[in-house]
N, C-alpha and C positions, 0 to 999 in steps of 0.2 A: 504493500500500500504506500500510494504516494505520501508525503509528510508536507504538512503546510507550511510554508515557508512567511514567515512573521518580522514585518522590519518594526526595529526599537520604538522608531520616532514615531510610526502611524500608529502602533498603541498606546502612545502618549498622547497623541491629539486626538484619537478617535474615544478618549472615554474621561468620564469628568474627573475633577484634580479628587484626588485622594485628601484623608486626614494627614496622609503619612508625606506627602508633597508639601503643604501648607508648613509641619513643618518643618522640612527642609530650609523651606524658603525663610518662616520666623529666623532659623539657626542663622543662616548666611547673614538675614538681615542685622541680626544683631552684631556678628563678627564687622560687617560694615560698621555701623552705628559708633562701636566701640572704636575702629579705625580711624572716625569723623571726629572721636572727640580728642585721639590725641594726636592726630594733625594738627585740629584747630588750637589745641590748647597753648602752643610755644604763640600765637598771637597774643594770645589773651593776657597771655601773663608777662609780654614784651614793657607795657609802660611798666610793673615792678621792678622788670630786671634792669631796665633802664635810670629809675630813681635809684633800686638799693647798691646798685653793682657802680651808676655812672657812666654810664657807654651813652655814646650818641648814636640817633638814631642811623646812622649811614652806618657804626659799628655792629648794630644787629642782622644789619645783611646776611652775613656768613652764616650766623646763626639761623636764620631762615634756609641759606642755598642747601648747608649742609645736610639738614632734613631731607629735604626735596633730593636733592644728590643722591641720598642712602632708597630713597622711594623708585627714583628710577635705576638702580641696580638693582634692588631686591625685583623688581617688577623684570627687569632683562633673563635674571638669574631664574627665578621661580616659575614662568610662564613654560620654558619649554619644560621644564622638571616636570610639571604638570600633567604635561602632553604625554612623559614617558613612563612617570611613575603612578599619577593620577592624579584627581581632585584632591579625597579626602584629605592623603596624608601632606598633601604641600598646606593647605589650606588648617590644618591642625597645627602640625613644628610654627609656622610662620605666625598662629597668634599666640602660642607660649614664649615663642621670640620676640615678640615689641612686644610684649607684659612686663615682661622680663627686663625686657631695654628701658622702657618706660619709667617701671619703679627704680633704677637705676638712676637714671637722670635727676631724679631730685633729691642725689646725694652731690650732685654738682657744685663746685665751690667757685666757680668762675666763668666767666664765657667761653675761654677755649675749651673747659673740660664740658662745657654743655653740647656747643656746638658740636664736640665727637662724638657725645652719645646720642645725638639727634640723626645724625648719620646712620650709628648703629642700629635706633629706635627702626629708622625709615627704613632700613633693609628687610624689615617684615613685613613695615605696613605695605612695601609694593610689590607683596609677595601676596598677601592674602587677599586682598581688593580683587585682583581678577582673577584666581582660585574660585572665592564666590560667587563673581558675575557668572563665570562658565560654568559652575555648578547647577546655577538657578536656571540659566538658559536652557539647559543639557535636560531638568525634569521637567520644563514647562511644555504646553501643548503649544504649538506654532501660532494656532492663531491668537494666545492670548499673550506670548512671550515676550515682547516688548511692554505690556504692561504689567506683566506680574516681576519682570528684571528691573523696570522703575519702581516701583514697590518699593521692592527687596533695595536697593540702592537707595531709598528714601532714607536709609538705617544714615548714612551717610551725612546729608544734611541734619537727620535731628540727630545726632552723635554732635556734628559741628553746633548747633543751637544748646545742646545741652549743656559743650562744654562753656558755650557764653553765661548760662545763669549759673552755673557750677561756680566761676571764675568769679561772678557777680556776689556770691555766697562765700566761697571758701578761703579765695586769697586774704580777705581781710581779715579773718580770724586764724587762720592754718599757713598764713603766708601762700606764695608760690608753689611750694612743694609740696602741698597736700593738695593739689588739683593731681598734679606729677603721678603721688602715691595712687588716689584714687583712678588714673589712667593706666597705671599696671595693675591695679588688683583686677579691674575688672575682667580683662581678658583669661585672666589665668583663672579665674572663677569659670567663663564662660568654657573653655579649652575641656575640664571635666566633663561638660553637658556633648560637647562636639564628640570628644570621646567615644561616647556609647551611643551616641542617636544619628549621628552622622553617618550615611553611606555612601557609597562608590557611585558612581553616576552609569547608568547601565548600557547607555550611549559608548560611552569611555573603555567599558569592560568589552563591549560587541565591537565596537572599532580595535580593539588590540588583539582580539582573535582567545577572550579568553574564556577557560572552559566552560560549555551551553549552562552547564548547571550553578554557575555562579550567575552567569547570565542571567539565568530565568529567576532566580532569588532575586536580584535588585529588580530586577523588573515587574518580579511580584507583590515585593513589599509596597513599590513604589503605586503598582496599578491593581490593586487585590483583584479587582472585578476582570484582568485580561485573562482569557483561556489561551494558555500557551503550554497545554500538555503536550510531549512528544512531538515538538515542533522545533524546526532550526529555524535561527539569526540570519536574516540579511544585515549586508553592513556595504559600507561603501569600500570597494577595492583599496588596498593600502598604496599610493602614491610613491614615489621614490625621492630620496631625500630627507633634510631633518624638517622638522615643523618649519623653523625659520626660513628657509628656503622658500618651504611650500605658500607662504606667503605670495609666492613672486609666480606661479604657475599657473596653468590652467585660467589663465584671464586676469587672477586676482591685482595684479601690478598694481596697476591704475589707482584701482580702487583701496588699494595698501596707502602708496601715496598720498588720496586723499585726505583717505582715515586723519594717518598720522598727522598730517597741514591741518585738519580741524582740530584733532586733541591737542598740539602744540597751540593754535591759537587761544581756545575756550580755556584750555588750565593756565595759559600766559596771564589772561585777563583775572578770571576766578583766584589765582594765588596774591595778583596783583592786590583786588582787593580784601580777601580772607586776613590778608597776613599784614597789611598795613590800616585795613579801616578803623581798628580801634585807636592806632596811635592819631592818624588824621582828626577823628571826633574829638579828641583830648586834647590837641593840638586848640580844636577851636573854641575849646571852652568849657567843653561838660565831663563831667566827672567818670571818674574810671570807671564808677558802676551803670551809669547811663552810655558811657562807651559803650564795654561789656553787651548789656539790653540791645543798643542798637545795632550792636556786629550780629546778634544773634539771630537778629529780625535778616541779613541777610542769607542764611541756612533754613528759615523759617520759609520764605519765599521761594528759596530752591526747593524744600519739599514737596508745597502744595504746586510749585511748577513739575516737578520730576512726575506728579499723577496725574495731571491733566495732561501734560505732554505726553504720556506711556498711553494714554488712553487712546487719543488722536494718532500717535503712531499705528494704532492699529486699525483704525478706522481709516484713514487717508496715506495717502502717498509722504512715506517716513521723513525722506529727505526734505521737502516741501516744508514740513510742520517744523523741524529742525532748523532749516534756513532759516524761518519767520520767526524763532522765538531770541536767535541770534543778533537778528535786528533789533527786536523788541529790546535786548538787553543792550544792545548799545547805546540806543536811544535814552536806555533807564541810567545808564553811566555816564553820561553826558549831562543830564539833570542833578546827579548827585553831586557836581560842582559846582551847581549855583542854589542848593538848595541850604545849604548850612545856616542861613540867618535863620529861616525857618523849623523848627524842631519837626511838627509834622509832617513837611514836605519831604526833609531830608528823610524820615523813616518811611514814607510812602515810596520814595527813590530807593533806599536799598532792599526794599522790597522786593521793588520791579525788576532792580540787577540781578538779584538772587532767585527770581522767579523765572527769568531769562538763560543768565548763564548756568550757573548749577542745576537749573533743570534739563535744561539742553545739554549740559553734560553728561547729566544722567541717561538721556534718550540716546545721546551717541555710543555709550557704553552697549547699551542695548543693539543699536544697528550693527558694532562691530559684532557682537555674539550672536548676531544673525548672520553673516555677513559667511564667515569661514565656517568651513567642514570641520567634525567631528577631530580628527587627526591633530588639526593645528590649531584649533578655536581656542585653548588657554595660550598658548602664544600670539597667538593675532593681536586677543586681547591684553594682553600683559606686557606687547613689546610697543601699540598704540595707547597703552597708557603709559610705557617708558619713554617713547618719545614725547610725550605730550608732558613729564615731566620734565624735560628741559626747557619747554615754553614756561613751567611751574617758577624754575629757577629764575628762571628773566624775569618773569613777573617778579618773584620776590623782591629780588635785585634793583631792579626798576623803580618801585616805590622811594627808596631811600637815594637813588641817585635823583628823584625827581624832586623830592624834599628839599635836597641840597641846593637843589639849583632855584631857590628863591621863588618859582614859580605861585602864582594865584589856584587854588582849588578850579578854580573851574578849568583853566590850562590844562592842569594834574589830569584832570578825569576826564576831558575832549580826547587826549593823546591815548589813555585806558582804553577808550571806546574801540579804537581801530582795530583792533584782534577780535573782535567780537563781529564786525563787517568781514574782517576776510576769515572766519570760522562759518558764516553764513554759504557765503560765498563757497567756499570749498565743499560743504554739504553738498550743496545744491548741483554742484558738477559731478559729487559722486553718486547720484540719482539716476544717472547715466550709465552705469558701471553695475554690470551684472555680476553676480554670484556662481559660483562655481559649482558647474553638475556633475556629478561623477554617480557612475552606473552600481546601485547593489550586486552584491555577489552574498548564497550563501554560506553560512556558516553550520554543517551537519552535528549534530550532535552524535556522540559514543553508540555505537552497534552494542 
């Protein structure tokens, strides 16, 4: 008797999300979340380190790149691991490592010894960010995957809002280093739960050709209601090459290129402002903790941007909805220079930037985890979100050279705006730029 030959992905999209997918996705989201808050937190806690330490603001630069630096290597580093060893366990090691980095850091005794553990902290964090994005992709149903990957990447902005009222609460009582503390405890708390409830991505297992009966367990756990008794895996043919490579094959080039030119632009601008808006607001007059509040409100805006924008990605044409929310956020960056006399305006402006850019970041995450094949998809995404940390670096960088040079707020934030046009822009041409079809083959299960 013939045996029914069953591909991963159509029992994912052809049956509804499980208890046991949802969560997946909570788990990821949270690894995000926890990611978002200690990114954001060396912002936050920049104007103390600047009064207690003395450093000028053009000195905190490094301390900024150095982060970003360790983000885009752990991201180069971790993406293909991924690809060869798998989800879980890159996505496991990488958040017991910035926990670990994390609470470290706030035994820091000066700026150079932070700045190296910012480096070390960011070698996880850009290991575990697209670990999760390609995890989430990997269990969700096609049609609904671009909004349940914004979702789950929403952990990201309220991680970053979080740690703005965290910052608002705890630096003035616990000092700087009990934000720190609490940014390592938590991952290493979460790492226990990931432990035992986190599984292999069943995509990931059928694309490496591993054996049907591990197979059909994740597949099982994941889809209770699929009948895949005595049935082999189709899977897409194994390609030749390493992941990285395979980026460049089979048509992807183009649309590689794109990628990367968006995520370099959108994190240029997003670090640009993440990482300098609290110093700016304090600059003009309100207090660390109304800083704080209003940095927060831009993660805030990126959330509720990241689910509307996830939504409309699947409802219309992705690239389109991405271009337009790119504009929208430069426009909102542009305003955010001339709105500082005004308290409400100015929070109404980082709203919009953050509803803008960080959502539309979020959705580009999303495109790229659609975008590549099973094979190379944690690489695709983890070396376009590497590249896209050197846009991160600039931005950081950029703030403090702009500082220096005497310029007006609204100059500061006109020249911000421009990465956020040519982030648009480059979407929009990669809309054109097809995806890569490659033919199933199956996979027989044991005689």
């Amino acid at each position: 008797m013939q045996k029914k030959i069953i591909d991963v992905q159509e029992v994912i999209d052809t049956n509804p999300l499980s208890s046991y997918q949802k969560i997946v996705i909570v788990l990821c989201f949270l690894v995000v979340a926890i990611d978002g808050f200690d990114t954001a937190a060396i912002g936050f806690i920049a104007p103390v380190l600047k009064s207690e330490w003395g450093v000028a603001p053009v000195d905190l630069a490094p301390l900024f790149a150095a982060g970003l630096f360790g983000l885009m290597a752990g991201a180069f580093i971790f993406g293909p691991l991924a690809d060869r060893i798998g989800r879980k366990p890159v996505l496991l090691f990488t958040t017991v490592f910035f926990g670990l980095a994390t609470y470290a850091s706030s035994f820091a005794t000066d700026i150079q010894m932070l700045t190296v553990m910012r480096f070390i902290t960011g070698l996880g964090l850009g290991g575990a960010m697209p670990a999760a994005i390609t995890l989430t992709a990997e269990i969700s149903p096609q049609p609904r995957r671009a909004t349940l990957v914004t979702l789950m990447f929403c952990g990201f902005t309220i991680g970053s809002a979080a740690a703005g009222v965290a910052a608002a609460h705890i630096v003035a009582s616990w000092g700087w280093q009990g934000l720190l503390i609490l940014g390592g405890a938590l991952p290493l708390l979460l790492s226990l739960v990931l432990f035992a409830l986190l599984p292999e991505s069943a995509r990931y297992l059928a694309g490496r050709r591993a054996e049907p009966s591990r197979i059909a367990f994740a597949l099982k756990r994941l889809v209770p209601a699929a009948d895949i008794e005595g049935a082999v895996f189709a899977v897409p043919a194994r390609p030749a090459g390493s992941p990285a490579g395979q980026l460049f094959t089979r048509g992807l080039g183009v649309g590689t290129l794109l990628i990367w030119v968006t995520f370099f632009m959108s994190l240029l601008v997003f670090y640009l402002l993440s990482s300098w808006l609290p110093l700016l607001i304090t600059s003009a007059g309100f207090s660390m903790a109304k800083a704080s509040l209003m940095g927060a409100t831009l993660a805030t805006g990126g959330t509720i941007g990241a689910i509307l924008i996830g939504r409309l990605m699947d409802i219309f044409e992705p690239h389109k909805v991405l271009a337009g929310a790119y504009v929208a956020a430069g426009l909102f960056v542009v305003l955010l220079g001339n709105a500082v006399a005004m308290p409400w305006l100015l929070v109404f402006a980082i709203f919009g930037a953050g509803f803008g850019v960080a959502g539309a970041q979020v959705g580009i995450n999303a495109l790229a985890a659609g975008y590549y094949p099973t094979e190379s998809r944690a690489t695709g995404v983890s070396w376009a979100n590497a590249v896209g940390r050197t846009g991160s670096i600039l931005g950081s960088m950029i703030g403090g050279v702009l500082l220096s040079l005497g310029w007006d707020l609204s100059t500061v934030f006109a020249v911000a705006a421009v990465p956020a046009f040519m982030a648009a822009a480059a979407v929009f041409a990669k809309g054109y730029q097809p995806a890569s079809a490659i033919v199933p083959s199956p996979i027989p299960t044991a005689e």
